[in-house]
N, C-alpha and C positions, 0 to 999 in steps of 0.2 A: 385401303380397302382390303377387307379380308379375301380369303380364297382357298379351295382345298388344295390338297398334293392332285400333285395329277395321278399319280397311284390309285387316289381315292375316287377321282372323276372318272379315270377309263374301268372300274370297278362298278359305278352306278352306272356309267354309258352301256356296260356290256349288259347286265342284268337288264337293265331296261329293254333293250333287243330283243334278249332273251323273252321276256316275259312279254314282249309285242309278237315275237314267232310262237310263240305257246299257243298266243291266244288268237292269233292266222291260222293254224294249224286246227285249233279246238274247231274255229269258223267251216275251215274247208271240211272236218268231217263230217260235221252237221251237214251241208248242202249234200255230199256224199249219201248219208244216211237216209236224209229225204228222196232220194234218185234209190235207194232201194225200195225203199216202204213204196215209192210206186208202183217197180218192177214188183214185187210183192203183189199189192195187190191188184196187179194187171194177170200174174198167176194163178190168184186165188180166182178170179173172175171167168180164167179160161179152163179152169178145173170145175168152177159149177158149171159151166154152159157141159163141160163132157157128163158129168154125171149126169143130167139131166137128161142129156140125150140116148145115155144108159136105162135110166130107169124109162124113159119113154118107148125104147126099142125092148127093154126085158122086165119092165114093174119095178115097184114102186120098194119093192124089199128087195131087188137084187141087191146080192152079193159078188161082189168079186175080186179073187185072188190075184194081187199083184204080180204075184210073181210066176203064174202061170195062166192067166185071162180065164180058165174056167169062173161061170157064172154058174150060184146055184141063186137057191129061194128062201127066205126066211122062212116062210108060213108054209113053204111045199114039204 
């Protein structure tokens, strides 16, 4: 019966590992990536409820300034 070197066997054993961790590793950042895009859009969701409650307390063209909370008015 034929058979490789073992040189040759613990060379395809390791790659194959290898490429079984690559592809664990691909896996776990996908579920990862899913567990953002939710936090995402659990953000995006809690951003329109504030804006909403913006334009309801100051109209529907407020503006406002991030970086100092002054509100003007588009149309004023």
């Amino acid at each position: 019966m034929a058979q490789i070197e073992k040189k040759q066997l613990d060379k395809i054993q390791n790659l194959r590992r290898a490429y079984a961790t690559a592809k664990l590793r691909i896996a776990e950042i996908e579920i990862e990536k899913q567990g953002i895009f939710i936090d995402l859009s659990s953000i995006v969701g809690k951003i329109n409820e504030e804006e909403n409650a913006i334009k309801a307390q100051f109209g529907d063209d407020a503006v406002i300034d991030l970086k100092t909370g002054e509100v003007t008015n588009v149309n004023s």
